[in-house]
Each structure stands twice: as structure tokens, then as C-alpha cells.
C-alpha positions in Angstrom: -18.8 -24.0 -37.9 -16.8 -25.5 -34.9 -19.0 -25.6 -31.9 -18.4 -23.0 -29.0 -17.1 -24.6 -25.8 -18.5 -23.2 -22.9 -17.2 -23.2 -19.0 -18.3 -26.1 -17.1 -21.5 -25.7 -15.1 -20.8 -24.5 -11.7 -17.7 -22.7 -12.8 -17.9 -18.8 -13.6 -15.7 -16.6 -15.6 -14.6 -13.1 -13.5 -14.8 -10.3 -16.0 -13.1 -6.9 -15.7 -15.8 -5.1 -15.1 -16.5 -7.6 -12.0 -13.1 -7.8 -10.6 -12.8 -4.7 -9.0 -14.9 -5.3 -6.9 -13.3 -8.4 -6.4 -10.2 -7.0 -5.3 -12.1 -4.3 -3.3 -12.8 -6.7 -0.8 -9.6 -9.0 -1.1 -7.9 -6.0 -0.3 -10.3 -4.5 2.8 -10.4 -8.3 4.4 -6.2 -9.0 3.9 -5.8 -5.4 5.4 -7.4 -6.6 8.7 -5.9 -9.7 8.8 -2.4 -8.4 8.4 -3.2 -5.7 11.0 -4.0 -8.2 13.6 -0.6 -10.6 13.2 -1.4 -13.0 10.0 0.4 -14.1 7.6 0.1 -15.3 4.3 0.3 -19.3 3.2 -0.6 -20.9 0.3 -1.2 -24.1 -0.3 -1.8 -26.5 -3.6 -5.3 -27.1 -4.7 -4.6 -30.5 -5.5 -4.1 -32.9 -2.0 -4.2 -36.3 -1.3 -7.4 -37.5 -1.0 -6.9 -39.3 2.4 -6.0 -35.5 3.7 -9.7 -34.8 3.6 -11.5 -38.2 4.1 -9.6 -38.0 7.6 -10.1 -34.2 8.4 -13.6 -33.7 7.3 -14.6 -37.2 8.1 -15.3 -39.7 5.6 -19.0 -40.2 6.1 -19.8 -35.8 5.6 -21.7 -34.8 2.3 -18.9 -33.3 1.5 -16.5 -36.1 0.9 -19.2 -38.8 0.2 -20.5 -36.6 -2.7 -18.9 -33.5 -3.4 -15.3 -33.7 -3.7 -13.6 -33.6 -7.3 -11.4 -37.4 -6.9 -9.6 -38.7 -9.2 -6.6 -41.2 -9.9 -3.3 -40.2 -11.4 -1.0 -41.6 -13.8 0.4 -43.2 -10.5 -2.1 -44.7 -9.4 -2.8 -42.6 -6.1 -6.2 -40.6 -5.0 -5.9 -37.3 -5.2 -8.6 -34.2 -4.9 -9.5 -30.5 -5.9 -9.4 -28.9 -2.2 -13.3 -28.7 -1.0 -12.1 -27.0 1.9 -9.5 -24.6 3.1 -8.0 -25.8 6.7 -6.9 -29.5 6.2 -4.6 -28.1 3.5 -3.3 -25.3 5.8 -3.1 -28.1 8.9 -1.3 -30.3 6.8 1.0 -27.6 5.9 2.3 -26.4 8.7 2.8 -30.3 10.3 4.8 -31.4 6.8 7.0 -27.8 7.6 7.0 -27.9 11.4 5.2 -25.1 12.0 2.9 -26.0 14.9 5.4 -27.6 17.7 5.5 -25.3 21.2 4.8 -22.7 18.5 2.1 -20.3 18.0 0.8 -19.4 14.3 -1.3 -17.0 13.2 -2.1 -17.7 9.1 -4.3 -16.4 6.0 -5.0 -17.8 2.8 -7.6 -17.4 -0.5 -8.2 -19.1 -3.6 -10.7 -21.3 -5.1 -11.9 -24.9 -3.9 -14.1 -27.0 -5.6 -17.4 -29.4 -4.7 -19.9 -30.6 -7.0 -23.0 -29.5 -5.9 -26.1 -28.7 -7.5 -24.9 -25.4 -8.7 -27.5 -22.5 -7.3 -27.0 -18.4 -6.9 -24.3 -18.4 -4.1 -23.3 -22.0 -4.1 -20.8 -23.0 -7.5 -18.5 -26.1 -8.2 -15.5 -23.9 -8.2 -15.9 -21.0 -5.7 -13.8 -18.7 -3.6 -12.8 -18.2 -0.2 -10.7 -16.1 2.5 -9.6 -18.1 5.0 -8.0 -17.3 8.6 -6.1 -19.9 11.2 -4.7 -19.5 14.2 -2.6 -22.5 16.1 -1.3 -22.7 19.6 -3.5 -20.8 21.4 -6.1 -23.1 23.6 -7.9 -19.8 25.6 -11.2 -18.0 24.7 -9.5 -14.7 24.2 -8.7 -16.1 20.6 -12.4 -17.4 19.8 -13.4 -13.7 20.8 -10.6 -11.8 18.6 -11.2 -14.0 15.5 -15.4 -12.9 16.3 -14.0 -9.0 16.7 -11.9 -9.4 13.9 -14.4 -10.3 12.0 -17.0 -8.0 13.0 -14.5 -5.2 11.9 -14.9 -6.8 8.6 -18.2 -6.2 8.3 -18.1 -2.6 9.7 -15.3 -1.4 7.0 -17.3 -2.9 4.4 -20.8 -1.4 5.1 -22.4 -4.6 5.9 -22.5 -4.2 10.2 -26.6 -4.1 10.2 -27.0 -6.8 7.6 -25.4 -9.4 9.2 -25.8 -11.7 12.5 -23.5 -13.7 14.5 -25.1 -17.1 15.6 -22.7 -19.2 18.5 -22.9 -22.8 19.7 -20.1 -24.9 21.8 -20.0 -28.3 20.6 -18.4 -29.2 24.0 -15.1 -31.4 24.1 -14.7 -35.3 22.6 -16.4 -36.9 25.5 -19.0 -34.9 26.0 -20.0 -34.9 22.4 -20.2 -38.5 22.5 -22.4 -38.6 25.0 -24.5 -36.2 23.3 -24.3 -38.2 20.0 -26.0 -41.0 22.1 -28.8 -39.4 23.4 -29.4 -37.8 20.1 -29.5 -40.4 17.8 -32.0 -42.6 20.8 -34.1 -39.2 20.5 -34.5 -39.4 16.3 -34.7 -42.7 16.7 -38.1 -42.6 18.3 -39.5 -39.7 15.2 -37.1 -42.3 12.8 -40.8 -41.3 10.7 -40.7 -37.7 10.7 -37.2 -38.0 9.5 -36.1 -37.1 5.4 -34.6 -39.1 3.6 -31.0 -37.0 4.4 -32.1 -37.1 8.1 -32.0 -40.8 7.8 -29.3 -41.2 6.4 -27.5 -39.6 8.6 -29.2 -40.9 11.8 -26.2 -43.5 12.6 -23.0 -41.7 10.3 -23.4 -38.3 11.2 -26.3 -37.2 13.7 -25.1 -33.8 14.6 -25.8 -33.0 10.8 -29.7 -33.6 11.0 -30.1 -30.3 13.7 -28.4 -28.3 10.2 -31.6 -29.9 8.3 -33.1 -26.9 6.6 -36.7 -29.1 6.1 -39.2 -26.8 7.3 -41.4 -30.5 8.3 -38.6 -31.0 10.8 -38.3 -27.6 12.5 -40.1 -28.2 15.1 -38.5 -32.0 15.7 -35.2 -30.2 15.4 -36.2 -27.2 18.4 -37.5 -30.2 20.7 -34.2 -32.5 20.1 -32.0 -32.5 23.3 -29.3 -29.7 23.0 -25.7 -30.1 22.8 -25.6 -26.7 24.8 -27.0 -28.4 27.8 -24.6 -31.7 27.9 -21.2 -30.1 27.5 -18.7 -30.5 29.8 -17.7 -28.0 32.4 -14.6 -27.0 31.1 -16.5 -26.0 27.9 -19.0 -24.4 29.2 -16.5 -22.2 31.3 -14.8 -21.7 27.9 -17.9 -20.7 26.3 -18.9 -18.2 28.9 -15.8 -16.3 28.4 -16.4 -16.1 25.0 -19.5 -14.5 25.3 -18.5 -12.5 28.3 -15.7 -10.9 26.0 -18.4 -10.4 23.5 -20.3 -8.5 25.9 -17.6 -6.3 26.6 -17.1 -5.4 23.2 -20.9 -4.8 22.5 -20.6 -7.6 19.8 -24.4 -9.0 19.7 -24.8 -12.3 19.1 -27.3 -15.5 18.9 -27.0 -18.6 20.4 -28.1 -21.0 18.2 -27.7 -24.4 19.8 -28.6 -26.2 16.3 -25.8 -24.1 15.1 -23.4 -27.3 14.6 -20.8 -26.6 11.6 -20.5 -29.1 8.0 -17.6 -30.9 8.8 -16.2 -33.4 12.2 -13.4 -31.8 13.0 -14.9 -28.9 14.9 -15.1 -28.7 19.0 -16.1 -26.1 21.2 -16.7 -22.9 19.8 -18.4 -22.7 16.6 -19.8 -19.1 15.0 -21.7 -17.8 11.5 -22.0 -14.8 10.6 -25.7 -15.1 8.0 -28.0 -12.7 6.3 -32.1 -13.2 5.2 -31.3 -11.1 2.1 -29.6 -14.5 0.1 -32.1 -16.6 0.6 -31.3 -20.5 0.9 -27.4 -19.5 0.8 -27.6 -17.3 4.1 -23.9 -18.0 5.8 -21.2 -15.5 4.1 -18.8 -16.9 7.4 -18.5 -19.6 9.3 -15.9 -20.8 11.3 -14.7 -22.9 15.3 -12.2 -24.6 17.2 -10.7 -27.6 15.7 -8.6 -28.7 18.9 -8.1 -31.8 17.4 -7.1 -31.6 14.0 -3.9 -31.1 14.2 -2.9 -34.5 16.2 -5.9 -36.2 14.1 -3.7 -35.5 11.0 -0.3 -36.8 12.5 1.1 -33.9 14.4 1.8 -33.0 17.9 -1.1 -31.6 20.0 -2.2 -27.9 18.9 -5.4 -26.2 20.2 -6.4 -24.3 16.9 -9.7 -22.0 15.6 -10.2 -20.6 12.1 -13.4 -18.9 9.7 -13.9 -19.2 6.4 -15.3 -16.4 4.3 -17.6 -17.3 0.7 -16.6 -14.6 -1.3 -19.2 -15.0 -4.1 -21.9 -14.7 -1.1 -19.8 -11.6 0.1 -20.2 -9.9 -3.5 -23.6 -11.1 -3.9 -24.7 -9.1 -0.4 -22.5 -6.2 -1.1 -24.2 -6.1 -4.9 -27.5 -6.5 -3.1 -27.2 -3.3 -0.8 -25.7 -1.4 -3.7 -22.2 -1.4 -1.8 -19.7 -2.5 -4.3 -17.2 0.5 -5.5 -17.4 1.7 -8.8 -14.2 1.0 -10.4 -11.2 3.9 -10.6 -8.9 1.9 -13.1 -10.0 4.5 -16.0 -6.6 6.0 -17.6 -5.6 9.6 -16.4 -4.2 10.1 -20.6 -5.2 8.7 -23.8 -2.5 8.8 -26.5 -3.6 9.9 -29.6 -1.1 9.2 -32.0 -1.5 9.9 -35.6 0.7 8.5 -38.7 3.7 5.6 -38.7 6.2 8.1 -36.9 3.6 9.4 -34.4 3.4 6.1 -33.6 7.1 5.1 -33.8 8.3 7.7 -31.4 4.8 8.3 -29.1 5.4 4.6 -27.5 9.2 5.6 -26.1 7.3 8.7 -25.3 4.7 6.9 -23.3 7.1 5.0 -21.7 9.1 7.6 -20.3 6.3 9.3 -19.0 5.7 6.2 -17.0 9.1 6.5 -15.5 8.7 9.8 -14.4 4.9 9.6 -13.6 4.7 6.4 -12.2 1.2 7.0 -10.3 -0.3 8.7 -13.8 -2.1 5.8 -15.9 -1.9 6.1 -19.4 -3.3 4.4 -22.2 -2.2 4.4 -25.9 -3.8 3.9 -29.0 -3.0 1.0 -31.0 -3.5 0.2 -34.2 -3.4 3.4 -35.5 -6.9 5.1 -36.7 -8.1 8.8 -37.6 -7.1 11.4 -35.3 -11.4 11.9 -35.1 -12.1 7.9 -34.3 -9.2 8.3 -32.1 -10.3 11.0 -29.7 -13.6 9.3 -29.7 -12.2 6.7 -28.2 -10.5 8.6 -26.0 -13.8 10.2 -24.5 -15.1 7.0 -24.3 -12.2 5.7 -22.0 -12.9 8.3 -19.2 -9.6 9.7 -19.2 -9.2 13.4 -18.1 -6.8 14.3 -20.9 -5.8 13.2 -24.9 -2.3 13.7 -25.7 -2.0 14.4 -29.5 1.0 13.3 -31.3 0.9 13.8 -35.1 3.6 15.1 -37.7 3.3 18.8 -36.7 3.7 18.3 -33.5 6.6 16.0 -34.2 8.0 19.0 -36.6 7.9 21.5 -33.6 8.8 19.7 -31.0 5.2 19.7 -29.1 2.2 18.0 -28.2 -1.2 18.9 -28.3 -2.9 18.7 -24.9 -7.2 18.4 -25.2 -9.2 19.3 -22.3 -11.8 15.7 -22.5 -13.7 16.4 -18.7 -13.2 20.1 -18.8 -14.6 22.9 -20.9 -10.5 24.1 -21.5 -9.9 25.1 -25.0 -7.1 22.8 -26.6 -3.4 23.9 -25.4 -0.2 23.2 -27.3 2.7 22.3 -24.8 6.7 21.9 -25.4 7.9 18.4 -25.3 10.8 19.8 -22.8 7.6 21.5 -20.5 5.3 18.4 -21.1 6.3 16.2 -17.9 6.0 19.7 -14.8 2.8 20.2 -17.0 1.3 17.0 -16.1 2.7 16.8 -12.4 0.4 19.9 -12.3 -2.4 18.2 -13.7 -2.6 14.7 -11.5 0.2 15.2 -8.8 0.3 18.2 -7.1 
């Protein structure tokens, strides 16, 4: 017996049954996004691999660890996208989309890090992803929050969520801050993981996003990046939150609050929930002023969020908000005997031209007349359309009641289309 080969761990089939939900929320989140201006891109999953060691920065878990690399037939690098924007930034540089312009983008499909696969954290996983390019004020920072926010309102999510902002200030002042950071954890180098440690001299910012509950309290007495950032981001900030205010948005300020990847300055925002456990962002997003240039193009102030879909389902699942699917058929098509059969699928067919909105499913494969209209219960349609060699004989079709307690009604095949507008469209 051949052995069963199974998806790779980390990588997770989407059934049916699952994907309405799925497209539920695809659906609700594209619906905002196109309301507020943004259009569509899509981008390959497969880039060069020097698009993200420059973008994310080359010494992040993410591209020491995680990222899916490999070598062509070529000979170049090349990687599964682990992230959305440095795609989309290299995009619109490669298509001249950023120059004196301003751009207002959306995207979703699947990227791919090896982690330690865990509920709400997979190899291959989902995500909806918004960009906007061009515009350097605060206004933007606050209608990417709102637009969000409205998000979570439409989906039933408002009170289970909480927004947490930071300002990671400009270049300089960050480096500043990076100074006086690393001479503070330099003095606890002890108290420090082994992750912490690591990162002490590559990436500092990273050991404030330490989730070790034996450095919280290192972590709350570590200078804050809040307090050394220059005045023009503070100014920016304060808008921010002033526009916030105004729209009675509440927030967190969460100076610790410092993003995964290097490219971020200035604003940065999460949206998290306690009800995930370890995997508590479903949205995270900031300014990435600097990307744009860092990647070869001219100067573009930009800001984006991503959204982890799986976490999204998992916290709608949680609070029993998912939709229950309404792809049942409206008719089931009972047909019974070779010329049932022959003449019941043109039949079905031009119902579907002239009920276009009216789902109907046949039955294949023939079957008794009884199997069939089990079946047909099963399927949750409202009606069974009976086609056998009677009916064929006198021009009819048998029409049974399957939701109602109707007896069984025998309608002309020149009657059978105003009889079903009845039925499901007027």
C-alpha cells in the first residue's frame, strides 16, 4: 500500500466548510479598503532574496532564520515572500509608481517563514495588507488607525481588541537611542536571554519585544524611545493621538511597542487581544519613511498594517462570530432514467440563464428517485425538481415542497421558469 503523503508541517489545507468564513472577512476588510481610495496590487510570492535582506534588515529573526531561500537553476538567491511591503515597495519603484505621486494600495495572499509552527503562527500563512505612499502628515497615520478600527466594528470584534502606539522617532534620534540602550543592557548583560543577547549589538530595539516574563521588569526600567525622539516626531505623534481623540478611538501607548522588522520610523500601532494567548497581535503596522529610497527609489514618506488572517478567524471562531455559510442550493435536480438525465442538464442550464441569482444543483450519477431526494433533503435546498419519463411524456415537472409542509405540485414545463421567480425572486 503506497504511503499517504501529508501537507508539510506548518502548512494547512482550507476546506469548504472553512472558507466561507474565509471569504466573509476577505470580503468585509476589501469593502473598507476600497471605500477609503485603495486599490488592488499583486505581487509574486517569489522575490529576490536581497529585496528582503535590505528591507527587513539582514540581522532580524526573520531573515536570519525564517525565510524560505533557495538557489535557482541560475544560480541567483531567491525567497518565498515573509513579508508583504518590500514586495509592494519594490513594485511600485520597478513601475514608477511613487515619484511626486501619491498611492494608496491593498493586497492578500500567503507568505511564508519557518517557524516553530504553533495555533496562530504557520509556515505558510495569510495576510491583508494596506500601503499608502506620498503622504508624510499624521492625518494618514490616523485614517489608516480609523480605518482600521471600522474593521473591527463591522466585524463584531470592537470590545475584543486594543490599539497599543509608540513613535520610534526619526533616523537620528533612533540612533541615539540605540546607544543609550544597548550601554543600559549592557550593565544587566546577566539578566539578559540568550535571544536578548544576541541581539544586544545587531538589533537592540528587538530585546524591549522580549516576551520573557524574567525580563519584564528590566524591560519597564530600560530608557524609552518615547522620551529621546526628536521634536519633529514628537509633534507628529501628538497629532496622531490628538486625531485619535477626536474620533473617540482609545488607545495605549506602549513605549516597548517597537515593530519586528528595521524599516519602521515614527508611528508604529497593534491592534492585540488576551483571548489568543502567546499569538495576541491580529494587526500591526507604521511609517516606513525610508523604505522607499532604502530600496533604490526617490524619496516617499509611506505607512502601511498588515492583518494575520488565521489570528482574525481564530478570534472571530473564539467569540462565536463567524457566519454560517449560505452557499446551500435553492433546487436539487432529481432526475431519474438515461433521458431524464439527457434532457434535465440543458434544462438546468437554461434555468441558469434565466435565473441567474437561483443556485441549483443536479444529481449526477444517476440513482433511485428515493436515494435521490434523500440527498436532496440533505443538501438544504428549499425545492427538488423531479424529472423522470412521465414527466418527460407530459411535458412537466414534478415540484416537492423539502422545507415546507406543501403537498407535491406538478407544474408545466412552459409555466416552470414565472413559477420559480415566484419562489426565490419576487
Amino acid at each position: 500500500m503506497l504511503k499517504i503523503i501529508q501537507a508539510i508541517r506548518g502548512m494547512n489545507d482550507l476546506l469548504p466548510d472553512v472558507l466561507f468564513a474565509w471569504r466573509h472577512v476577505e470580503q468585509v476588510l476589501r469593502d473598507i479598503v476600497e471605500s477609503y481610495g485603495y486599490r488592488e496590487i499583486r505581487t509574486p510570492i517569489v522575490e529576490s532574496t536581497a529585496l528582503f535582506q535590505r528591507s527587513i534588515g539582514e540581522v532580524t529573526d526573520i531573515v536570519e532564520k525564517e525565510m524560505y531561500t533557495f538557489e535557482d537553476r541560475n544560480g541567483d538567491s531567491l525567497t518565498l515572500r515573509p513579508e508583504g511591503t518590500a514586495g509592494c515597495v519594490r513594485a511600485g519603484i520597478e513601475h514608477g509608481l511613487f515619484y511626486n505621486q501619491v498611492q494608496r494600495l491593498w493586497y492578500q495572499g500567503p507568505l511564508f517563514r519557518h517557524e516553530r509552527p504553533q495555533k496562530g503562527r504557520y509556515r505558510q500563512f495569510n495576510q491583508f495588507g494596506v500601503e499608502a505612499f506620498g503622504m508624510p502628515g499624521p492625518d494618514i497615520d490616523a485614517e489608516m488607525i480609523l480605518m482600521t478600527a471600522r474593521m473591527w466594528q463591522k466585524l463584531g470584534l470592537s470590545e475584543h481588541v486594543t490599539l497599543q502606539l509608540n513613535s520610534l522617532g526619526d533616523r537620528e534620534s533612533r540612533k541615539e537611542y540605540h546607544e543609550k540602550l544597548v550601554a543600559y543592557l549592557s550593565k544587566h548583560h546577566d539578566q539578559l536571554d540568550e535571544d536578548s543577547q544576541r541581539r544586544l549589538h545587531t538589533n537592540p530595539l528587538r530585546v524591549l519585544d522580549s516576551k520573557n516574563p524574567d525580563m519584564q521588569s528590566l524591560i519597564q526600567n530600560a530608557p524609552k524611545l518615547l522620551d529621546e525622539i526628536d521634536a519633529e516626531s514628537r509633534a507628529h505623534f501628538d497629532r496622531v493621538r490628538f486625531l485619535l481623540d477626536q474620533a473617540e478611538v482609545s488607545y495605549v501607548i506602549n513605549p516597548c511597542l517597537v515593530r519586528g522588522l528595521d524599516y519602521y520610523s515614527r508611528t508604529v500601532f497593534e491592534w492585540s487581544t488576551d483571548c489568543l494567548g502567546a499569538q495576541s497581535a491580529i494587526c500591526g503596522g507604521g511609517r516606513f519613511d525610508y523604505l522607499v529610497e532604502q530600496l533604490g527609489g526617490h524619496v516617499a514618506p509611506a505607512i502601511g498594517f498588515a492583518i494575520g488572517l488565521e489570528r482574525l478567524i481564530a478570534l472571530l471562531e473564539h467569540f462565536h462570530l463567524i457566519p454560517v455559510s449560505d452557499l446551500v442550493p435553492d433546487i436539487y435536480f432529481a432526475l431519474v432514467g438515461v433521458e431524464a438525465e439527457d434532457k434535465g442538464l440543458l434544462l438546468a442550464e437554461h434555468l441558469r440563464d434565466a435565473l441567474p441569482s437561483v443556485k441549483i444543483l443536479m444529481n449526477a450519477s444517476n440513482g433511485s428517485l428515493k436515494s435521490q431526494l434523500k440527498k436532496a433533503d440533505k443538501s438544504g435546498a428549499t425545492l427538488a425538481l423531479i424529472l423522470g419519463a412521465n414527466e418527460i411524456e407530459q411535458e412537466v415537472i414534478a415540484v416537492k415542497f423539502l422545507r415546507e409542509e406543501k403537498d407535491q405540485v406538478v407544474v408545466s414545463m412552459d409555466e416552470l421558469i414565472s413559477f420559480l421567480e415566484k419562489e426565490f425572486v419576487n
